[in-house]
Backbone of each chain as ProteinMPNN parsed JSONL, in Angstrom:
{"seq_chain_A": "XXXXXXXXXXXXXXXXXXXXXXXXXXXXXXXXXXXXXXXXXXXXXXXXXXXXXXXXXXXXXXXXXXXXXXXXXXXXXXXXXXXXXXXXXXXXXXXXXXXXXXXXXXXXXXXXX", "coords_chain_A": {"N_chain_A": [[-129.176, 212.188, 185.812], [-130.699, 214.227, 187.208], [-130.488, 215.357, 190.169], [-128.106, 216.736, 189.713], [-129.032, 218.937, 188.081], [-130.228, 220.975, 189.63], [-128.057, 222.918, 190.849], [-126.25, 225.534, 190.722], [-124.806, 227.756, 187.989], [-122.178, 227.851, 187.611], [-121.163, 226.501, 189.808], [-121.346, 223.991, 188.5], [-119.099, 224.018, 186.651], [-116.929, 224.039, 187.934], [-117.289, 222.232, 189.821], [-116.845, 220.095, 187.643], [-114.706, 220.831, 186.636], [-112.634, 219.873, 188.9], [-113.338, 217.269, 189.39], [-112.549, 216.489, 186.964], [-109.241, 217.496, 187.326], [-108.589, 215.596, 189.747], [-108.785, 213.23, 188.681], [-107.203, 213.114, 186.582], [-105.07, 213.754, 188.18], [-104.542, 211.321, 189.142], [-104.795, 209.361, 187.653], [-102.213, 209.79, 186.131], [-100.185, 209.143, 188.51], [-100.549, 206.534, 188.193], [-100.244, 205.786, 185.656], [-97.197, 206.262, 185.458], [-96.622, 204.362, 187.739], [-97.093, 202.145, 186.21], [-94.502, 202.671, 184.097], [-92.314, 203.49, 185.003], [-88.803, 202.091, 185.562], [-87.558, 200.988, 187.643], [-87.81, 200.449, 191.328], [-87.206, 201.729, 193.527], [-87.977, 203.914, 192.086], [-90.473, 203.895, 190.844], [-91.468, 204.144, 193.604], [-92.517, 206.548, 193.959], [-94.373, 207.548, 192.405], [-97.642, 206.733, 192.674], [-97.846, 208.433, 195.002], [-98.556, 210.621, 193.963], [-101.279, 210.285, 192.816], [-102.334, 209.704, 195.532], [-102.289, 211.77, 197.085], [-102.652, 215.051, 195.827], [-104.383, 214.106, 194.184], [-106.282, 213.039, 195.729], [-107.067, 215.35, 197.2], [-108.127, 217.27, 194.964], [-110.545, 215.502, 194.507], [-111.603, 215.492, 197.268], [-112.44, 218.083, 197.629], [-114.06, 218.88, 195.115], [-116.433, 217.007, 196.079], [-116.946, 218.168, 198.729], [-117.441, 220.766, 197.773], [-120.061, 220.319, 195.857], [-121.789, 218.845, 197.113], [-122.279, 220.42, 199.497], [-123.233, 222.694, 198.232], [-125.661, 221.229, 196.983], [-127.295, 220.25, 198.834], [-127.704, 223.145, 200.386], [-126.254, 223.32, 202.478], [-123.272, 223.646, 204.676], [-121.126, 220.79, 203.879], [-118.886, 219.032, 205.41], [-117.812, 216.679, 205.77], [-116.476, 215.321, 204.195], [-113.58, 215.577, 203.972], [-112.432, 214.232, 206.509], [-111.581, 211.798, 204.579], [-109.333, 212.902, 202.941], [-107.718, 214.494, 204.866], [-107.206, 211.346, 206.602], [-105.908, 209.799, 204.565], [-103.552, 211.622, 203.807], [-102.333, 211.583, 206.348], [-101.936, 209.113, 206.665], [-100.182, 207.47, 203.67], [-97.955, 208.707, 204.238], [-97.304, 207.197, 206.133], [-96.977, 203.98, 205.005], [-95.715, 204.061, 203.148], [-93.418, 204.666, 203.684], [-92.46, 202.577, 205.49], [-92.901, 200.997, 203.565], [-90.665, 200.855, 201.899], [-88.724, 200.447, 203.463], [-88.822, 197.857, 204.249], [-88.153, 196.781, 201.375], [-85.743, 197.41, 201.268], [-84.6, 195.79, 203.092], [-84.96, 193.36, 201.917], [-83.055, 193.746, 199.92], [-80.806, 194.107, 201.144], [-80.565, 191.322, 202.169], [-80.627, 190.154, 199.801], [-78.395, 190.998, 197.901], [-76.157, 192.19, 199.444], [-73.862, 193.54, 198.466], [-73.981, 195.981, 196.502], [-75.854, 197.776, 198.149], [-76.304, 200.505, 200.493], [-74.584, 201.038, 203.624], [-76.328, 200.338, 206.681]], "CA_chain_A": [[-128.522, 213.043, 186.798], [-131.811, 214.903, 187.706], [-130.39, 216.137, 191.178], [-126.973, 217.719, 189.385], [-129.573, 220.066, 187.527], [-130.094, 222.319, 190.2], [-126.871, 222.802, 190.95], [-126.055, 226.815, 189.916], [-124.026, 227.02, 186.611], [-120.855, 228.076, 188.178], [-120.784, 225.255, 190.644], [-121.462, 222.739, 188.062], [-117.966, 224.369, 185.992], [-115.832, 224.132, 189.121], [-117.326, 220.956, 190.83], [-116.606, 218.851, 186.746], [-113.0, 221.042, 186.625], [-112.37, 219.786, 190.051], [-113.212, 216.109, 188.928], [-111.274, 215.861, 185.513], [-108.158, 217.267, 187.757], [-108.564, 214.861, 190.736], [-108.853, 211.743, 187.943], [-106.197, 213.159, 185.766], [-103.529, 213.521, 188.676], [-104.357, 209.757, 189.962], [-104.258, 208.602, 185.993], [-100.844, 210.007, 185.326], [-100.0, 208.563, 189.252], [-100.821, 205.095, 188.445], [-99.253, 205.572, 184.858], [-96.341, 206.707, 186.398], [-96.292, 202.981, 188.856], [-96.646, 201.224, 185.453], [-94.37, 202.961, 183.061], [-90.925, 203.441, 185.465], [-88.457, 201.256, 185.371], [-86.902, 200.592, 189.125], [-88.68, 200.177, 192.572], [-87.356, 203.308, 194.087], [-88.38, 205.239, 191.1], [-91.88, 203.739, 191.133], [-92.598, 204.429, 194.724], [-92.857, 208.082, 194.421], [-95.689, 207.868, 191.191], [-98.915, 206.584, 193.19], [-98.428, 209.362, 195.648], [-99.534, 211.648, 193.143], [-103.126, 210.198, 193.285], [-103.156, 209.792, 196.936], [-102.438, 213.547, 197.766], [-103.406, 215.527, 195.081], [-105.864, 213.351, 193.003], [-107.514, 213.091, 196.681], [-107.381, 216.832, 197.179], [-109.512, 218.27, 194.157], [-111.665, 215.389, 194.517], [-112.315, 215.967, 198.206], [-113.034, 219.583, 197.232], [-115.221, 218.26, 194.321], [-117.241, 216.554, 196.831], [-117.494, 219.234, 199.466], [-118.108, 221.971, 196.711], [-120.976, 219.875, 195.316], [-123.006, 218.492, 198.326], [-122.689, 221.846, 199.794], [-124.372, 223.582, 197.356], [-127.225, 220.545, 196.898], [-128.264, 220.65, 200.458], [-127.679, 223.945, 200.798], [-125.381, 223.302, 204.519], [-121.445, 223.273, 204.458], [-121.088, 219.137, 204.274], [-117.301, 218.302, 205.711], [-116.64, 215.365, 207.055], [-116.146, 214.287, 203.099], [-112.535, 216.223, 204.511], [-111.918, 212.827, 207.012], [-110.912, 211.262, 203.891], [-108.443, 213.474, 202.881], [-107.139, 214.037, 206.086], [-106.434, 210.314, 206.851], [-104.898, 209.386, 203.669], [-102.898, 212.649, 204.162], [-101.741, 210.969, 207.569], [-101.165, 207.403, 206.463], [-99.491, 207.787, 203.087], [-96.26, 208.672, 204.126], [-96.752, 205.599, 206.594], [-97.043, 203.26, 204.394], [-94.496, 204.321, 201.511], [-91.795, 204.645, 204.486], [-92.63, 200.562, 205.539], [-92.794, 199.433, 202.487], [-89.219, 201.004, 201.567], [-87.852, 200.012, 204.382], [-89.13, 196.402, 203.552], [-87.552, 196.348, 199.936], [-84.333, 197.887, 201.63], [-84.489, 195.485, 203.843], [-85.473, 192.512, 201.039], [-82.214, 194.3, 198.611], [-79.818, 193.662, 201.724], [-80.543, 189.915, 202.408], [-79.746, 188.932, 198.739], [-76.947, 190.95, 197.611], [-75.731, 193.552, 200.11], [-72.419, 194.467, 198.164], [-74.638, 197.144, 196.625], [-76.605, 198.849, 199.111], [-75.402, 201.521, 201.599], [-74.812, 200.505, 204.669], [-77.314, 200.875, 207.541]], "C_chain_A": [[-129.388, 214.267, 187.058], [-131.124, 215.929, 188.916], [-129.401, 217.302, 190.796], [-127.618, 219.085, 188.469], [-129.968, 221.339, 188.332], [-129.053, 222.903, 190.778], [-126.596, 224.641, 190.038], [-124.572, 226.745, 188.964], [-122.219, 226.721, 187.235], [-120.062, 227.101, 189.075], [-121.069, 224.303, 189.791], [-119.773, 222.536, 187.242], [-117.315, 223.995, 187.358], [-115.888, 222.342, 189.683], [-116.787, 219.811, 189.367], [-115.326, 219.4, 186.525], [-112.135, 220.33, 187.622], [-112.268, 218.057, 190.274], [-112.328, 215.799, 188.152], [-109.444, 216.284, 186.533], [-107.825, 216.182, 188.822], [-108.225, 213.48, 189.641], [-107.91, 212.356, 187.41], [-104.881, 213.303, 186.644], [-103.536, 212.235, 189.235], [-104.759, 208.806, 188.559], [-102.961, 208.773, 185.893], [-100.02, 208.882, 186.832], [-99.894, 206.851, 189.037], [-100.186, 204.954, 186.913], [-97.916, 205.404, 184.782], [-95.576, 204.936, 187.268], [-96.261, 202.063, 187.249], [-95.433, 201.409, 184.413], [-92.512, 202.868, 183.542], [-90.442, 202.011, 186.043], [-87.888, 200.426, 186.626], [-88.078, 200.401, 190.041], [-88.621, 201.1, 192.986], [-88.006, 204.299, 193.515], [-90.03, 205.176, 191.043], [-92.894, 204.097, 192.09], [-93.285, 205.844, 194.895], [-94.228, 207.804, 193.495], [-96.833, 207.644, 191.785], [-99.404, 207.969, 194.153], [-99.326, 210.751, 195.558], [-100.809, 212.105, 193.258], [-103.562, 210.158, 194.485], [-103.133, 211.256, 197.694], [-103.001, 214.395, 196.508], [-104.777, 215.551, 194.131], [-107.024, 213.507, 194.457], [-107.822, 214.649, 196.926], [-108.515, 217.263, 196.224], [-110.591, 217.136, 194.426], [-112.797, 214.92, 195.817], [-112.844, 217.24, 197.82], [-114.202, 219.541, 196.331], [-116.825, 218.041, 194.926], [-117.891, 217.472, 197.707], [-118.224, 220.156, 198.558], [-120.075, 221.19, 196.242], [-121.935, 219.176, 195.994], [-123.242, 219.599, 199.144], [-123.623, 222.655, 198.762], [-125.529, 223.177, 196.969], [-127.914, 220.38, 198.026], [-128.195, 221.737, 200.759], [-127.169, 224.69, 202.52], [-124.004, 223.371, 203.678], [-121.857, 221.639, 204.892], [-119.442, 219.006, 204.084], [-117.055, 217.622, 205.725], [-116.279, 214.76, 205.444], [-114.238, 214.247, 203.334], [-111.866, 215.042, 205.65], [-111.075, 212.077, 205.933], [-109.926, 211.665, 203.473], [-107.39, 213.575, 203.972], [-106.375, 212.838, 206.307], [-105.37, 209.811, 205.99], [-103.743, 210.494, 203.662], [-101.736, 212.233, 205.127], [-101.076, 209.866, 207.213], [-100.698, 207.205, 205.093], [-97.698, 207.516, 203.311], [-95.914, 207.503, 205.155], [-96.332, 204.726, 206.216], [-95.796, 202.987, 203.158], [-92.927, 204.189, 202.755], [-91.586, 202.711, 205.146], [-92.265, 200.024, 204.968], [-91.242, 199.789, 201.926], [-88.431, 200.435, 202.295], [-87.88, 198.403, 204.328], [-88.486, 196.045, 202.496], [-86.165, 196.775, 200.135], [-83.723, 196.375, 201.998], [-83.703, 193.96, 202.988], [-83.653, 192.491, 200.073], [-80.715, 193.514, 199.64], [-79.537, 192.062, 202.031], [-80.125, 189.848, 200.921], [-78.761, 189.37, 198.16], [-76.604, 192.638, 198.223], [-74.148, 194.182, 199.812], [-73.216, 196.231, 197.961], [-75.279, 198.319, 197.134], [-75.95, 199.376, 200.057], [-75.897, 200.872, 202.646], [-76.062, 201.291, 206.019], [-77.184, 202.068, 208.581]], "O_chain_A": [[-128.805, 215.349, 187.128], [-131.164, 217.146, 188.733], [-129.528, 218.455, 191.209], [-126.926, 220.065, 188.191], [-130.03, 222.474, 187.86], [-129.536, 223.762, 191.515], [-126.793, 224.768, 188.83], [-123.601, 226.005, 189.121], [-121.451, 225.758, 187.233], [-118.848, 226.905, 189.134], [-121.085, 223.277, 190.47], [-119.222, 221.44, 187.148], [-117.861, 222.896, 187.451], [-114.976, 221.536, 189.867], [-116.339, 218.724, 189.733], [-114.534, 218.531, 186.162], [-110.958, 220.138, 187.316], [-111.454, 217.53, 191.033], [-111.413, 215.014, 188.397], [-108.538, 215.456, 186.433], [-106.649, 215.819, 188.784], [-107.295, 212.749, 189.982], [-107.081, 211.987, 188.241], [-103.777, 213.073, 186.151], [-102.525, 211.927, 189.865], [-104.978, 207.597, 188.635], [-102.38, 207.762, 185.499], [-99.34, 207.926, 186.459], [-99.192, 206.112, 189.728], [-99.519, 203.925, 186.808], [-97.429, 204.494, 184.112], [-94.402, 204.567, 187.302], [-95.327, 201.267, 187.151], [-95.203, 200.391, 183.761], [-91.631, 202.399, 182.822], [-91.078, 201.144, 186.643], [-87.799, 199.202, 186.524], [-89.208, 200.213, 189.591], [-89.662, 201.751, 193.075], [-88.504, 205.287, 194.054], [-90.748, 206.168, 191.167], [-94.108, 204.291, 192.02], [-94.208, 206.195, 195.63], [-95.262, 207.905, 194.156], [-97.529, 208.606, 191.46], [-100.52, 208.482, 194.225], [-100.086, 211.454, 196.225], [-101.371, 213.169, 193.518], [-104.723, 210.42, 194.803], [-103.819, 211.663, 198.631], [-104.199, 214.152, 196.365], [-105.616, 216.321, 193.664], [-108.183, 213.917, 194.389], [-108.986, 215.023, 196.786], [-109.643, 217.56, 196.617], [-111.706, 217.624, 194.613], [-113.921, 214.418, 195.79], [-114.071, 217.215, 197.723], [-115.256, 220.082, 196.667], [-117.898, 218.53, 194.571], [-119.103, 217.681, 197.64], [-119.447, 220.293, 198.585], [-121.101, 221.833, 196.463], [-122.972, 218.898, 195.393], [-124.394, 219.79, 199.531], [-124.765, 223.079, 198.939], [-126.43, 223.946, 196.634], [-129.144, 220.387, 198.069], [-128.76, 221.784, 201.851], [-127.41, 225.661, 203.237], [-123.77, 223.208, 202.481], [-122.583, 221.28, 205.819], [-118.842, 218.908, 203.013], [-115.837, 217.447, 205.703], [-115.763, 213.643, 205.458], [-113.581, 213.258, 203.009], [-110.637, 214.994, 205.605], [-109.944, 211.713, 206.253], [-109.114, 210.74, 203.481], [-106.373, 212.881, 204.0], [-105.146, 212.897, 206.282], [-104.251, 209.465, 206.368], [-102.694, 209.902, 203.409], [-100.54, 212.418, 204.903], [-99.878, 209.649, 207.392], [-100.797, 205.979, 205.14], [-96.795, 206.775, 202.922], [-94.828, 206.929, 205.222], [-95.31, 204.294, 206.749], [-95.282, 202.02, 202.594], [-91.798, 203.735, 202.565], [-90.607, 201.966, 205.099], [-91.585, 199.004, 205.082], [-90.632, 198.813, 201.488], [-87.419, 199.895, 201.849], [-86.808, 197.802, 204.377], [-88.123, 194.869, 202.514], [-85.367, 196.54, 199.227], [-82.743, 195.853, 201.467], [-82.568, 193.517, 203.167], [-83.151, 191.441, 199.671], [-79.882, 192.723, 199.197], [-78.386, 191.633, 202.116], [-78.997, 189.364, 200.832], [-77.977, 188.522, 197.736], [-76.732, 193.751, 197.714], [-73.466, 194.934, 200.508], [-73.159, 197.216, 198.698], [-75.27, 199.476, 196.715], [-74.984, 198.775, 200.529], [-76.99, 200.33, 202.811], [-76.443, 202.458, 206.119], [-78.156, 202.408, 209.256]]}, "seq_chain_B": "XXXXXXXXXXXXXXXXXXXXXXXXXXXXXXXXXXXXXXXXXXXXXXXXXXXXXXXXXXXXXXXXXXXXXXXXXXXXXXXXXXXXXXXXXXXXX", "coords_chain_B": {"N_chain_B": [[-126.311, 223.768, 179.362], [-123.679, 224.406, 180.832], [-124.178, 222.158, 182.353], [-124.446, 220.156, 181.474], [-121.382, 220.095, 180.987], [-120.566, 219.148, 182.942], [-121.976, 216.73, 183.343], [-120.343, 215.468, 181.429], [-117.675, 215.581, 182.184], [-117.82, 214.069, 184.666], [-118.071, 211.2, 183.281], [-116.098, 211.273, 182.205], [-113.823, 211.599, 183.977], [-114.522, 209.237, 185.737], [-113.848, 207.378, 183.478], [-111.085, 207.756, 183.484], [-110.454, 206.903, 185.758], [-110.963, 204.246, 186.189], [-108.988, 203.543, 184.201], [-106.441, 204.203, 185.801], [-106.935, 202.032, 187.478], [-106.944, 199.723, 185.924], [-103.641, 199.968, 184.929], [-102.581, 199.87, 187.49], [-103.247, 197.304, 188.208], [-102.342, 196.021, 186.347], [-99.854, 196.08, 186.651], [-99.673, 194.89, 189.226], [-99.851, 192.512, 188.746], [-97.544, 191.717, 186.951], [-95.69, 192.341, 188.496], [-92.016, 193.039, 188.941], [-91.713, 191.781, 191.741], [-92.418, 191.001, 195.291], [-92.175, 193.342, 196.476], [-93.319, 195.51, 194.492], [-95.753, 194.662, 193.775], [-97.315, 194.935, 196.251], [-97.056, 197.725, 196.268], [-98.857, 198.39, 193.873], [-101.148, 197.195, 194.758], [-101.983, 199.504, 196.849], [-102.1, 201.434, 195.278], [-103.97, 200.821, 193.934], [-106.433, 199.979, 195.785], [-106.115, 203.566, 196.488], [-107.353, 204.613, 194.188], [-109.855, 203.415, 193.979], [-110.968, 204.028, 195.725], [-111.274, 206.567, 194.765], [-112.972, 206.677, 192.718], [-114.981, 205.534, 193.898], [-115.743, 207.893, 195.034], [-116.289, 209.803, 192.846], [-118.403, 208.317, 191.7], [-120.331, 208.786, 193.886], [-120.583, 211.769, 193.438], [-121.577, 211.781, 190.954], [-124.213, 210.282, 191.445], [-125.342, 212.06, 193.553], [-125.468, 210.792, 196.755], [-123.846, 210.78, 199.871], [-123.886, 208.794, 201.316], [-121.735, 206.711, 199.556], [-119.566, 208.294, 200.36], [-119.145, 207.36, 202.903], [-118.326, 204.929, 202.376], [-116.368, 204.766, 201.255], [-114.378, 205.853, 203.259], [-114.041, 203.856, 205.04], [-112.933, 201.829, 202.885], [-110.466, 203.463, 202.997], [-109.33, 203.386, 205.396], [-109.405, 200.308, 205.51], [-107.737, 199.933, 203.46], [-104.9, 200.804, 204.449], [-104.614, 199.633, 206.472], [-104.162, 196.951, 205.363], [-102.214, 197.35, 203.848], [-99.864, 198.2, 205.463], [-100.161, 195.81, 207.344], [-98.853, 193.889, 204.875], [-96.485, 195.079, 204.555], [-95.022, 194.599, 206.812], [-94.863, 192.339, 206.945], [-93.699, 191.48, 204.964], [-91.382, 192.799, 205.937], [-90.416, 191.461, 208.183], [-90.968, 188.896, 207.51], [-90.594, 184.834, 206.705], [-90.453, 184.066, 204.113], [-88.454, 185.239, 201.351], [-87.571, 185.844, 198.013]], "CA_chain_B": [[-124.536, 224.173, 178.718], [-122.572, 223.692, 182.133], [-124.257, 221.157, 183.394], [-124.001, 218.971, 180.328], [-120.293, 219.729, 180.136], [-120.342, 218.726, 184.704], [-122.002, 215.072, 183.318], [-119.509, 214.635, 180.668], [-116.605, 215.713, 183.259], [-118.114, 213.174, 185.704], [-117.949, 210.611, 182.936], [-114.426, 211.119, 181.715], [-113.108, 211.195, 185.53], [-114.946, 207.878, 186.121], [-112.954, 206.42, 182.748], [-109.463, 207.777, 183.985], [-110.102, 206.093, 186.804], [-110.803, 203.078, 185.8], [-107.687, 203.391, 183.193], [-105.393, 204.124, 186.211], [-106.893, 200.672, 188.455], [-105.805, 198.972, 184.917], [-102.419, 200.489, 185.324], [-102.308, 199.474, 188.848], [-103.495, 195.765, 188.141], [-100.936, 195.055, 185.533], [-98.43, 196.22, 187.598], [-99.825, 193.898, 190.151], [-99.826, 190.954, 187.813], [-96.403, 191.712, 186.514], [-94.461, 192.161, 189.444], [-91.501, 191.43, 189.201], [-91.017, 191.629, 192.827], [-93.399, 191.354, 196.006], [-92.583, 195.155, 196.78], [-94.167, 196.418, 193.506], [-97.423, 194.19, 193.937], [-97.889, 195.764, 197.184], [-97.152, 198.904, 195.884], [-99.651, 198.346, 193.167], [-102.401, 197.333, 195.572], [-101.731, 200.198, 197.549], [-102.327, 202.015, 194.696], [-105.234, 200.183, 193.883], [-107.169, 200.838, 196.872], [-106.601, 204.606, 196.507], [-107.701, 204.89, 192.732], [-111.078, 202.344, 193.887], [-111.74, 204.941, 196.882], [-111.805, 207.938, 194.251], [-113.886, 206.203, 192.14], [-116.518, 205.777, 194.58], [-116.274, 209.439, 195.497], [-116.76, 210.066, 191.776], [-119.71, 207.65, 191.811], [-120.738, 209.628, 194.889], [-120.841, 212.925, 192.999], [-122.786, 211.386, 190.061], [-125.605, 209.939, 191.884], [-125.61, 212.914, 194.53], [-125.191, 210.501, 197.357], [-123.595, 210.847, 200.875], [-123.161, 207.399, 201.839], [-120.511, 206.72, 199.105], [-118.111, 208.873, 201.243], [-118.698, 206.395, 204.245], [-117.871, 204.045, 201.585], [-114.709, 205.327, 200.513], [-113.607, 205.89, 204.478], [-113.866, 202.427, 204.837], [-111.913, 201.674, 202.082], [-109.099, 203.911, 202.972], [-108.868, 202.796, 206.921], [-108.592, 198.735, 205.777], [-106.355, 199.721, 202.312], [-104.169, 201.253, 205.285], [-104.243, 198.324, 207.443], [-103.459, 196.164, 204.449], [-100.716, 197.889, 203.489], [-98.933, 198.111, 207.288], [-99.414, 194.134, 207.586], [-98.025, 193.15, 203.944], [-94.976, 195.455, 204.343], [-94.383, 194.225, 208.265], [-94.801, 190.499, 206.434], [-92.194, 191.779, 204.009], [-89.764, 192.848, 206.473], [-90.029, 190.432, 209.305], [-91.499, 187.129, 207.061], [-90.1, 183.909, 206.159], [-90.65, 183.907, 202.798], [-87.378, 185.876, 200.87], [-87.146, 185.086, 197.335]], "C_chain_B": [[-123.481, 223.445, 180.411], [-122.455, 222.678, 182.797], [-124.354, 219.782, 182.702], [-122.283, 218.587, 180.302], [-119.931, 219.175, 182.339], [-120.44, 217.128, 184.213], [-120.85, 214.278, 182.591], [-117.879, 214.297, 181.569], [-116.534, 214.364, 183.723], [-117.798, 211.909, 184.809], [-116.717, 209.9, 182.597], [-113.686, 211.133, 182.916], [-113.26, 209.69, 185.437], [-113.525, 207.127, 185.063], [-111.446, 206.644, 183.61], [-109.403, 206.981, 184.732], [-109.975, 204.724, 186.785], [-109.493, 202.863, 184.914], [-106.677, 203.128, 184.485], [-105.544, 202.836, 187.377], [-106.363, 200.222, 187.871], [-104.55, 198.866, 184.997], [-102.017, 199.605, 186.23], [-102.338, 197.698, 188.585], [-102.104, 195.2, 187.721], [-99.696, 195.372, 186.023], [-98.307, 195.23, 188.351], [-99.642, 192.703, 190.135], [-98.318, 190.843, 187.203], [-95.644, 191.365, 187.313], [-93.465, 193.036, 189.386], [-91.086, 190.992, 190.697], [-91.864, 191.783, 193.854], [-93.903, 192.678, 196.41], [-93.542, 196.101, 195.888], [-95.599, 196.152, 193.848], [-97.484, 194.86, 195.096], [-98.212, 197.258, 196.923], [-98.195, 199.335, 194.759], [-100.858, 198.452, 193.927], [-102.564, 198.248, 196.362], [-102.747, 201.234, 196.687], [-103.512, 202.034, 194.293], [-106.231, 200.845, 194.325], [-107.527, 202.083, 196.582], [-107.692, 205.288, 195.266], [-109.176, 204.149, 193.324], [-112.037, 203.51, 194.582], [-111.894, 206.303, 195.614], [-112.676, 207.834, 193.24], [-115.286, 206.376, 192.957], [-116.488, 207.113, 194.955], [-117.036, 210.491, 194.273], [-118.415, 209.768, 191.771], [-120.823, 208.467, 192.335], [-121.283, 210.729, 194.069], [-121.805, 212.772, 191.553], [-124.442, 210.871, 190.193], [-126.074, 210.651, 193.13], [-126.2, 212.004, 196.343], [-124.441, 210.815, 198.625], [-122.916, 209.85, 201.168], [-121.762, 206.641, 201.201], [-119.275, 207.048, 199.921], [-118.008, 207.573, 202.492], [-117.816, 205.262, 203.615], [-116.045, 203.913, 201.449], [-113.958, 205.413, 202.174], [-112.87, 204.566, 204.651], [-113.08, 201.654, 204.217], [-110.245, 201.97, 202.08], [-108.635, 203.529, 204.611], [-108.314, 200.886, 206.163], [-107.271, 198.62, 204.569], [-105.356, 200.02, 203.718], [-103.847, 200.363, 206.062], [-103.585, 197.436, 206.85], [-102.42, 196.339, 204.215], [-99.836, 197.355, 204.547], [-98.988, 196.418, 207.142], [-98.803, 193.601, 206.088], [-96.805, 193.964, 203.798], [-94.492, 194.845, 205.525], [-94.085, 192.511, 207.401], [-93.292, 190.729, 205.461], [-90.944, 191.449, 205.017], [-89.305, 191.962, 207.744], [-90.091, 188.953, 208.55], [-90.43, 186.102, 206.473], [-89.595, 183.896, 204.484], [-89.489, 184.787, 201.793], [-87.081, 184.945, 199.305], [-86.097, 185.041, 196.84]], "O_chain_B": [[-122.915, 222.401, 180.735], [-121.547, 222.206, 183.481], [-124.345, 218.658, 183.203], [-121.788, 217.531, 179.907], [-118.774, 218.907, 182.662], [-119.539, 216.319, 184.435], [-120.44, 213.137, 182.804], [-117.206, 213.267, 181.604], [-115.634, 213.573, 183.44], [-117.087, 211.179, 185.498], [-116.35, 208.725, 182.619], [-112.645, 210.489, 182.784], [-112.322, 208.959, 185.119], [-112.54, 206.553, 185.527], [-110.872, 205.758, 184.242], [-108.468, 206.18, 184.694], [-109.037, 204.098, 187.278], [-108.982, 201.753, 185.065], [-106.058, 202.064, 184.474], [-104.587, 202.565, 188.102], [-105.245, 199.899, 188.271], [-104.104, 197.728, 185.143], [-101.247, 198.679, 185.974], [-101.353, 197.004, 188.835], [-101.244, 194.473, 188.217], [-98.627, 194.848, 185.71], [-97.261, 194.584, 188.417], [-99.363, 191.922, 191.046], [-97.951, 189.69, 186.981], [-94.926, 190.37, 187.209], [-93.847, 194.126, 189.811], [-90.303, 190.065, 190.909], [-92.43, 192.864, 193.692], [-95.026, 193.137, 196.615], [-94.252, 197.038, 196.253], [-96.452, 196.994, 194.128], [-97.963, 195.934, 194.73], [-99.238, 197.867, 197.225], [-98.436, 200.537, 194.654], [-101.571, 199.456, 193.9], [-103.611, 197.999, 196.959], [-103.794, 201.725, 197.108], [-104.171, 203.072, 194.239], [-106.837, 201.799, 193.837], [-108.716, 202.322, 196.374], [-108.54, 206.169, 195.408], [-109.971, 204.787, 192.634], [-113.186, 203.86, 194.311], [-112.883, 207.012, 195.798], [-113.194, 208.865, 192.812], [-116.278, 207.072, 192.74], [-117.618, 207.48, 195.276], [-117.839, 211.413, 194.413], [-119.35, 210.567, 191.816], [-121.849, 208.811, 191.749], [-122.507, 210.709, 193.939], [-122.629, 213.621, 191.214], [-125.422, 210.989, 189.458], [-126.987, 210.166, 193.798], [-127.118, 212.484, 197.009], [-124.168, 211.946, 198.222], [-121.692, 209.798, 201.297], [-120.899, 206.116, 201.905], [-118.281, 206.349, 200.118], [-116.971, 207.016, 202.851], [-116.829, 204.765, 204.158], [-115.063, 203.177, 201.551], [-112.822, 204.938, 202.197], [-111.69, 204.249, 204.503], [-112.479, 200.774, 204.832], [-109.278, 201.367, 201.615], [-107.429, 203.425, 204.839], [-107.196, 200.388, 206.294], [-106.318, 197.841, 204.537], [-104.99, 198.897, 204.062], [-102.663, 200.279, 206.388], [-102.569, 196.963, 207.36], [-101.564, 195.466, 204.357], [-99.214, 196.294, 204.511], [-97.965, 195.795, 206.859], [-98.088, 192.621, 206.298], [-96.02, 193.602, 202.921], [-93.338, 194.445, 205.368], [-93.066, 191.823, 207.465], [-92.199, 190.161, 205.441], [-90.071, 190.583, 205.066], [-88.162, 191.813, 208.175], [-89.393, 188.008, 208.916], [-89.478, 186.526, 205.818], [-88.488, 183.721, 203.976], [-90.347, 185.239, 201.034], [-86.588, 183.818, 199.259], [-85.803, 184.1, 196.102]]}, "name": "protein", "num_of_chains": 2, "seq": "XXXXXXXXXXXXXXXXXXXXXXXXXXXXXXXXXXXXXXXXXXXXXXXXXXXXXXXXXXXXXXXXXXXXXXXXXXXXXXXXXXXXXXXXXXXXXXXXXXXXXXXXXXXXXXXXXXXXXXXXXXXXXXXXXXXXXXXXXXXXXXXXXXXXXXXXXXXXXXXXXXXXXXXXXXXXXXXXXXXXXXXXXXXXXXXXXXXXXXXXXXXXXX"}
């Protein structure tokens, strides 16, 4: 990791703090999808890693190619962004799918539509 | 000093990550119900894309990120057609 050596000290502390939180909120996220016991309760745990885990380690990214080329480098910020956008698409589909799934086989239970 | 404790960072991210695809898999493999496996692969995807951004930041790369776009436009597509398959499809077990 030759190139991460010039890298000034301060940005090397921030850009590997900025990593271990991005991986540690999309570890507990995906612990979280294996560990709860329902479907509803499960769907919330991934989102963890897709908004926050992506947050520090868009910032990660920006912080740390900015400072090795010596430019502001954004567009790593597209990624964030989209998953930002399509997220709550996806989680509202697929609920509405397992709603949907809960009412065809035994709709005493479920609230009505 | 800092930039020893940046590689080890970078190292121990990478593992989490890989711990939480694990996670995700055996969820995927478990089940018990088509909604979870989707919801697993969903999950999947995002944990694969922060990996390569990791990757990215270890081998001071660029292109990674295109990588990872890529990743998160067709996980996104994937998703949208196996929940529409859910809620319109034949298949009801």
């Amino acid at each position: 990791m030759n190139h991460l050596a010039g890298l000034p000290p301060w940005v090397a502390v921030l850009v590997g703090v900025l990593v271990l939180l991005g991986a540690g909120f999309a570890f507990t996220g995906s612990l979280g999808l294996l560990r709860l016991h329902d479907f509803y309760k499960r769907v919330h745990a991934p989102t963890l890693g897709s908004t926050l885990g992506t947050f520090f380690m868009v910032a990660a990214s920006v912080v740390c190619f900015s400072a090795m080329q010596g430019r502001p480098v954004l567009h790593v910020i597209l990624i964030g962004v989209f998953l930002t956008l399509t997220t709550p698409i996806t989680l509202m589909l697929l609920v509405r799918a397992a709603l949907y799934r809960h009412r065809v086989e035994d709709g005493q239970q479920m609230p009505p539509r | 000093m800092s930039h020893g404790f940046l590689a080890v960072a970078v190292v121990v991210a990478q593992f989490l990550l890989l711990l939480a695809m694990a996670c995700a898999i055996i969820r995927m493999v478990r089940g018990p119900r088509a909604q979870d496996r989707v919801l697993a692969l969903d999950a999947l995807y995002v944990n694969a894309m922060l990996l390569l951004l990791s990757i990215g930041i270890r081998t001071g790369s660029v292109l990674y990120v295109e990588a990872g776009l890529i990743i998160a436009l067709l996980g996104f597509a994937g998703t949208v057609a196996f929940s529409k398959f859910l809620l319109r499809g034949e298949v009801i077990e």
